[in-house]
N, C-alpha and C positions, 0 to 999 in steps of 0.2 A: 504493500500500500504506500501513495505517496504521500508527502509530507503534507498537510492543507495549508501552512503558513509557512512561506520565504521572507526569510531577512535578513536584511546585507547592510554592514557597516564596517568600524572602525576593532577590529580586536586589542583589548587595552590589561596587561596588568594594572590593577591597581594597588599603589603602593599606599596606604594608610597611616598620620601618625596624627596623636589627640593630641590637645595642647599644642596646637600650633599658633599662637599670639603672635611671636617675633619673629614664625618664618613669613607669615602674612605681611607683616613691616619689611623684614629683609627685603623680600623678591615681589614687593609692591603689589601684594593681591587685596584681593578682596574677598569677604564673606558671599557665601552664595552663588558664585561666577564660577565660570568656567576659560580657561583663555590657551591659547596653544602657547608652550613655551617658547623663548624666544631669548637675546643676549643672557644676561646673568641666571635667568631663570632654568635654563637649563644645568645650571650646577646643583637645583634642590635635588634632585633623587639620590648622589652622591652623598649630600649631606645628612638627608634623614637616616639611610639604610644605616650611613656610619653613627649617627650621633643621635636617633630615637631608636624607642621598640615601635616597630612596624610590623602591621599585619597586611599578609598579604590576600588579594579578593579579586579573583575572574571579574572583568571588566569588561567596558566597553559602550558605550550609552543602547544600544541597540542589540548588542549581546543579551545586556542585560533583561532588555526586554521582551527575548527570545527566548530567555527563563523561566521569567512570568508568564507568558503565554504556555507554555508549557506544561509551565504547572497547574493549571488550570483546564486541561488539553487531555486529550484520551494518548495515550503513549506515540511513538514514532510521527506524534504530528508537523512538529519543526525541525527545520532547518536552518544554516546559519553562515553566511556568505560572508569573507571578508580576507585580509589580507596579511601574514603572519612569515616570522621568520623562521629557519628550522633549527629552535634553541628550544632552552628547558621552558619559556613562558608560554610559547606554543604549546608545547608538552603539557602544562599545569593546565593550560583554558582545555584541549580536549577534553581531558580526562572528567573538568567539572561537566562540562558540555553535556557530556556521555551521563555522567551520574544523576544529573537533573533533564535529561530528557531529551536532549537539543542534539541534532546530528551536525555535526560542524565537515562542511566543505572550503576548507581556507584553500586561496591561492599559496601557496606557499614559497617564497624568497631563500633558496637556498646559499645559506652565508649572510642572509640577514638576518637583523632582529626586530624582534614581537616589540610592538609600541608600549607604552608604559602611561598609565598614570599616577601622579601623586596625590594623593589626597590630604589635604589639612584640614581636622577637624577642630572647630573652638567651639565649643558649647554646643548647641543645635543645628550648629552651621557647619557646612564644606565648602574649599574650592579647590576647585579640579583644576591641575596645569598638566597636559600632556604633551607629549613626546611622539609623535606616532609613526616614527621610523617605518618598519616594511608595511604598517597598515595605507600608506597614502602610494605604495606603487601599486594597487589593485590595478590587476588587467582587465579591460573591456572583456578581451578574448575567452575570459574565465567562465564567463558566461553562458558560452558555444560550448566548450567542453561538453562530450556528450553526456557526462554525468551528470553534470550542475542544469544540462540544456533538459534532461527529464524531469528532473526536481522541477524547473521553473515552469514546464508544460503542466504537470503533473500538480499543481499549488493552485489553490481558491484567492487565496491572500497575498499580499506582499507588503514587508514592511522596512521601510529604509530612514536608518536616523539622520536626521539632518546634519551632524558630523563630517557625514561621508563627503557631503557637496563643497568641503574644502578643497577636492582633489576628485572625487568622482563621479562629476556630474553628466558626463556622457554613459558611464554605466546606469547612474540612475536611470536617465532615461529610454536606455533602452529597456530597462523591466517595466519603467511605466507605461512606453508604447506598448510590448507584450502583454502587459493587464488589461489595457483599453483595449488592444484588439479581439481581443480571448473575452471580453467582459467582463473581468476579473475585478478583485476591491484595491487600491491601491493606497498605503498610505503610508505619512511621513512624519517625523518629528520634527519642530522646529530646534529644539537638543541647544542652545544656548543662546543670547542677546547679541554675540557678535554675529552669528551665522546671517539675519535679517541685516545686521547692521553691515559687515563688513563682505558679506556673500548674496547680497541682494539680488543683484543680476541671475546667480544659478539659480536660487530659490523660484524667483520669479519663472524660469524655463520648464520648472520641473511641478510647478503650482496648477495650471493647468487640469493636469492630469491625477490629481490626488483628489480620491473621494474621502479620504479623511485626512484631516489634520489635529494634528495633537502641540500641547505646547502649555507652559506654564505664566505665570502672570507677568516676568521679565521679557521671557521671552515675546509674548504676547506686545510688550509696551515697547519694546524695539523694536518691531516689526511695523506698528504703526508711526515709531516717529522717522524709522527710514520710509513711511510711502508717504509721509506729510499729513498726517492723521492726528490733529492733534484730542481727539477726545479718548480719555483715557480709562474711560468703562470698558471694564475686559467683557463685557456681553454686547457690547458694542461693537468690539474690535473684532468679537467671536462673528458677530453677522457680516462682518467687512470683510475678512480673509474668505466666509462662506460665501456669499457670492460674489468673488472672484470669476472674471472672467473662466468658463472652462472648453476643455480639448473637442473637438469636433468628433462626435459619436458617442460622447459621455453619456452614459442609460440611470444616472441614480448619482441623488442632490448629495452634495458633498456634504462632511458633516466635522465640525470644527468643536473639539474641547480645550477648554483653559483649565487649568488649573491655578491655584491658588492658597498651597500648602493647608491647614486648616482651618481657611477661612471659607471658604467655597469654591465649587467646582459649576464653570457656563459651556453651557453644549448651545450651538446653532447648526442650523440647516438651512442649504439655500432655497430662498424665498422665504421662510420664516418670515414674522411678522416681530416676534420678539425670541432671545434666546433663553431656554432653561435652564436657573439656578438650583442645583443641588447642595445641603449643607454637608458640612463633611461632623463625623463626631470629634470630640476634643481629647486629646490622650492626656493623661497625665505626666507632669514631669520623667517621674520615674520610669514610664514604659518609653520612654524616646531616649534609645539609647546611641542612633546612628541617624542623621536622615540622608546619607550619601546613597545615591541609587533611587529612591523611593519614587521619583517621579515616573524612571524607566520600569519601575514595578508596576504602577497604575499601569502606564499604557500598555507591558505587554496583557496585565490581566484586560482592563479593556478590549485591546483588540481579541486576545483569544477569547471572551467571552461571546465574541461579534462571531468570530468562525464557528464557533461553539452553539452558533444561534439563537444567541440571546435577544433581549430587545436593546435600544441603548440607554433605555432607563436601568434594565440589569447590567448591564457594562460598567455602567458606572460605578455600579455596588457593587461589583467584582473590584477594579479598578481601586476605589476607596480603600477595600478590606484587603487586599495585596501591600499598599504601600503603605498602610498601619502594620502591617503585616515586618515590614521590611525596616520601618525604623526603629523595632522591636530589635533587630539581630545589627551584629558588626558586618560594615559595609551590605551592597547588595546584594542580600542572599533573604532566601523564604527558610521555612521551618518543616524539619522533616524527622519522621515521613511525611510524605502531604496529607493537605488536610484539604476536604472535599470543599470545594467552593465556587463551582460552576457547571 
C-alpha cells in the first residue's frame, strides 16, 4: 500500500540547550524566531555541544510534521522527502523516522553533511538558527526516481514546509503541479517570518496552487506587511492569503489556519464571508515543559486528521491536542506508545 501523505522539506538535527539568555545576546537572536545562520552565528553549534548539556531531537520543521501526521495515521501512511548527508545524523533521523512511522526517502549527498539545528531555549520560548548544509542541495531529479516517482503517484496528500522555498522552489513546484493535475490536496507551511519577508517572490509562485495553508501569528503578520496589508487581525489576514488568486483547474477552496500559540487558532476558506475562531485550552505552567516543534505538531496532526477524513473543525482538535501534546515532552516529539487521537 502507498503512502497517502508526501512531505518534503529541510532534514535538520536538532541541537537543544535550556538557559540560553546570553547565547540569544551573543549571536543576536531573538525569542520565538527562526533565522538561517549566517557570519558569527555559525560558531553557536561549536559552542553549545562544547560548553552546554544538549539534547539531541530528529528535526526539521516538516519532518517534524511528518510525525504528527503519522501519529495520528493508520501505519505505513507517510513519507518523507528531503535532503541529507551520509553521516551519523542521517543515521539518527532514519532510525527515528522508522520508529515513529515515517518512511524516509532522502536524496542523499555522499561526503556531505545532514543540516543541523540549534535550538535555544529560555523559558517558554525557542529560537531556531540553522545550518542546513546537504538539506538545500535537494535534486529536482529526486523526484523522477522511480521510487520517490511511485510514492508521489501513489499519495492523496502532499505537504511541503515553507523552509524548503529557501533553495527548492522549482521542486516545490513540481509536486504542486502533480497535485493539481492528479486533483490531489496540496499544502504548505509558511514555517517562519523571514520566508514571506525575505522569500516573497517563491512563496508567491508556489501560493497559487496550495489548497491549504498553514502558519502561525508571526508568520501570518509578515506575510501581510510584505504584501502591504497593513491590518493586522490574523482572521483577517487568514481571508486575504485564502482568497489568493488561484492555479487554473483548482477543484476545492483553499483553506488557511493561523495559529496563535494559546490564544487562539483562525481557519478561513475562500469566499468565506468571515473566518473561524477556535479557543485553544490553557496548560498550566508546569505541563509546558518545551514548546520547540509544537507548531509543526498541530499541522502535521491537522493535516493527517484531513487525510484521515476528518472534518476541519476535527482537525483542529486533533491539531490542538498534538501540540499540547508536544510541549508536554523535550523538543519535538509525541508520547509513546501512541495514544488514539484520530
Amino acid at each position: 500500500m502507498s503512502p497517502s501523505l508526501f512531505c518534503m522539506g529541510n532534514p535538520l538535527l536538532d541541537i537543544q540547550v535550556t538557559q540560553g539568555e546570553k547565547l540569544l545576546e551573543k549571536y543576536d537572536l531573538k525569542a520565538n524566531d527562526a533565522v538561517l545562520a549566517s557570519g558569527k552565528q555559525l560558531e553557536i553549534y561549536d559552542e553549545i555541544v562544547k560548553d552546554y548539556k544538549v539534547t539531541y531531537v530528529a528535526g526539521g520543521a516538516a519532518q517534524n510534521a511528518a510525525r504528527g501526521a503519522a501519529y495520528v495515521l493508520p501505519p505505513n501512511s507517510v513519507v518523507y522527502a528531503g535532503c541529507v548527508g551520509d553521516d551519523d545524523r542521517a543515521k539518527q533521523l532514519t532510525e527515528v523516522n522508522e520508529k515513529q512511522g515515517v518512511q524516509s526517502v532522502y536524496d542523499v549527498r555522499k561526503g556531505g553533511e545532514t543540516g543541523a539545528c540549534a535550538v535555544v531555549i529560555t523559558g517558554h520560548h525557542r529560537s531556531l538558527v540553522t545550518t542546513l548544509h546537504a538539506a538545500e542541495k535537494f535534486d529536482i531529479a529526486h523526484l523522477s526516481t522511480p521510487k520517490v516517482a511511485a510514492l508521489i503517484d501513489g499519495a492523496k496528500f502532499f505537504y511541503v514546509g515553507g523552509f524548503f522555498l529557501t533553495h527548492g522552489t522549482a521542486s516545490t513546484l513540481e509536486l504542486a503541479k502533480k497535485s493539481l493535475a492528479a486533483n490531489k490536496t496540496f499544502a504548505i507551511n509558511l514555517s517562519a517570518p523571514f520566508i514571506p519577508q525575505f522569500f516573497g517572490d517563491n512563496l508567491k509562485q508556489v501560493l497559487p496552487y496550495c489548497d491549504i495553508v498553514v502558519g502561525n501569528e508571526t508568520e501570518a503578520a509578515s506575510w501581510a506587511a510584505a504584501n502591504n496589508i497593513a491590518d493586522t487581525d490574523l482572521s483577517n489576514i487568514a481571508l486575504a492569503i485564502a482568497n489568493l488568486p488561484r492555479a487554473e483547474g483548482t477543484q476545492r477552496p483553499r483553506t488557511v489556519v493561523i495559529t496563535h500559540g494559546d490564544k487562539a487558532t483562525h481557519l478561513a476558506t475562500t469566499g468565506a464571508a468571515e473566518a473561524k475562531v477556535y479557543s485553544v485550552a490553557t496548560l498550566a505552567d508546569e505541563q509546558i515543559v518545551d514548546t520547540n516543534g509544537a507548531g509543526d505538531m498541530f499541522a502535521g496532526g491537522f493535516i493527517g486528521a484531513l487525510v484521515n477524513g476528518k472534518s476541519l473543525d476535527e482537525a483542529v482538535e486533533v491539531g490542538h491536542r498534538l501540540g499540547a501534546m508536544c510541549v508536554g515532552q523535550v523538543g519535538p516529539q509525541l508520547k509513546w506508545p501512541k495514544e488514539t487521537i484520530a
